[in-house]
VMD Tcl script that draws the C-alpha trace (Angstrom):
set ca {
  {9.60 9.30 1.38}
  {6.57 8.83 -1.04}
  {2.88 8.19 0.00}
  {-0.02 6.86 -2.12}
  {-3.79 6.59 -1.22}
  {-5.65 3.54 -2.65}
  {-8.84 1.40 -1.36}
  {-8.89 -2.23 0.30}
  {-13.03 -3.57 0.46}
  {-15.78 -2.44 -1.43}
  {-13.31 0.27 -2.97}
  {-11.48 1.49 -6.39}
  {-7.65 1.47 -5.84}
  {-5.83 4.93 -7.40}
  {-2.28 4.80 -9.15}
  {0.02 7.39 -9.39}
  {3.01 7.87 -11.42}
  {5.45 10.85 -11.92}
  {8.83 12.17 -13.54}
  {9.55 11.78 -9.73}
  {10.22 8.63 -7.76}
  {6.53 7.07 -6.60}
  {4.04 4.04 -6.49}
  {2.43 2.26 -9.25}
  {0.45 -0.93 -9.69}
  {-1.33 -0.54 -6.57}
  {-3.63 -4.30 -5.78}
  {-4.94 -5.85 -3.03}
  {-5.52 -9.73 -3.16}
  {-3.48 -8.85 -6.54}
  {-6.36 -6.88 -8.09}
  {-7.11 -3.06 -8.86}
  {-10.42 -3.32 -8.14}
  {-10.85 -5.60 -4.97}
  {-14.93 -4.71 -4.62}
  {-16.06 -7.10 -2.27}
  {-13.41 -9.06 -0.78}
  {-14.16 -11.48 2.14}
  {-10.11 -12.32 2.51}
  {-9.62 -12.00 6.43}
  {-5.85 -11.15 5.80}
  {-6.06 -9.19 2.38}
  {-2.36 -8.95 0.46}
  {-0.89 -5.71 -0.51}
  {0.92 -5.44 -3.40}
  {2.70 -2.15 -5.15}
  {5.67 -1.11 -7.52}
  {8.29 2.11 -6.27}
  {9.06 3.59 -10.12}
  {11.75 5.96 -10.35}
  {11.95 8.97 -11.61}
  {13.83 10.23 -14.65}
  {16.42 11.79 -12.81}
  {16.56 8.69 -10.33}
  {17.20 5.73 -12.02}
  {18.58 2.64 -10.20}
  {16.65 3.91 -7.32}
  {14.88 1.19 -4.56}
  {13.29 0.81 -1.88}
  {14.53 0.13 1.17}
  {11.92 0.12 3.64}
  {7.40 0.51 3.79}
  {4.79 1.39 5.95}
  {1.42 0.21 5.63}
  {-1.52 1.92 7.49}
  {-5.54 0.38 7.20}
  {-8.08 2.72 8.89}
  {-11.69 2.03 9.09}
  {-14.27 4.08 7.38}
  {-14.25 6.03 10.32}
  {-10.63 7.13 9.94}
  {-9.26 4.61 12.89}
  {-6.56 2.60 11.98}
  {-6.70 -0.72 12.55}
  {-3.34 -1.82 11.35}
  {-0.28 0.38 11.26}
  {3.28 -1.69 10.09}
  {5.38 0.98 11.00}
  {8.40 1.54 9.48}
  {9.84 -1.99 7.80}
  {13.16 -2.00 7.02}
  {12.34 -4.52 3.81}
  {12.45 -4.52 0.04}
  {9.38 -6.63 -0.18}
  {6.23 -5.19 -2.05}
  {4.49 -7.93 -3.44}
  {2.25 -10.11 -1.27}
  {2.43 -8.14 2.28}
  {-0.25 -10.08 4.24}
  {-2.53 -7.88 6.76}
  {-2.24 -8.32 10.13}
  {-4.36 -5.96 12.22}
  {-7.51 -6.36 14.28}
  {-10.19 -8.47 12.62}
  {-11.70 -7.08 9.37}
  {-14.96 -6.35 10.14}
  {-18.20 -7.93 6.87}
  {-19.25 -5.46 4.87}
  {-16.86 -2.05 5.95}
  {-14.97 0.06 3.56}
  {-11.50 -0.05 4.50}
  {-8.32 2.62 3.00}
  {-4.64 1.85 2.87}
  {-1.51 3.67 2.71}
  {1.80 2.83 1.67}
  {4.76 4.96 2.20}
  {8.06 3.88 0.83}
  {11.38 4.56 1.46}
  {14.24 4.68 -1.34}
  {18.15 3.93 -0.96}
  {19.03 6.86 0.11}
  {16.42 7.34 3.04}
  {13.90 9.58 0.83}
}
mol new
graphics top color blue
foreach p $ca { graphics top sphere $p radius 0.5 }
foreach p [lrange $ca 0 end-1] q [lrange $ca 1 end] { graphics top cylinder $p $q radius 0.2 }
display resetview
């Protein structure tokens, strides 16, 4: 199972990439930087690389979490059993104007890790 941290609103999104499986090309509304975004159901978009040693790996399942800036979540996917990681649309409580908003994706390779 691999988790990455990146922003959604008024935020910078962070990348991460390893000799180990992980995420890359982390966008919202198919940008890096989505500073400012009035979309009421924001897309998600990200990229499971595998590692050296893992090639042919992917994924087999995501979960998407959105807290607030207060650390509540506000929309929470669970576990998707889904290969889909372009274009995920939101759809949690309203997005509130002007409120910073984190996401989290965890993903889930072929072989449950």
């Amino acid at each position: 199972m691999r988790t990455l941290f990146t922003g959604l609103f008024l935020f910078i999104c962070l990348s991460f990439t390893s000799t180990a499986t992980g995420i890359d090309n982390l966008l919202t509304e198919y940008t890096r930087t989505p500073l400012g975004t009035d979309v009421k159901a924001p897309r998600f978009s990200w990229r499971m690389v595998a590692g050296d040693d893992e090639r042919g790996s992917y994924q087999t399942a995501f979960r998407i979490e959105v807290t607030d800036q207060r650390g509540n979540v506000v929309w929470d996917t669970r576990k998707v059993t889904s290969d889909v990681s372009v274009a995920v649309e939101y759809a949690g409580i309203p997005l509130t104007p002007a409120t910073r908003y984190n996401w989290t994706v965890t993903v889930w390779d072929q072989s449950g890790g």
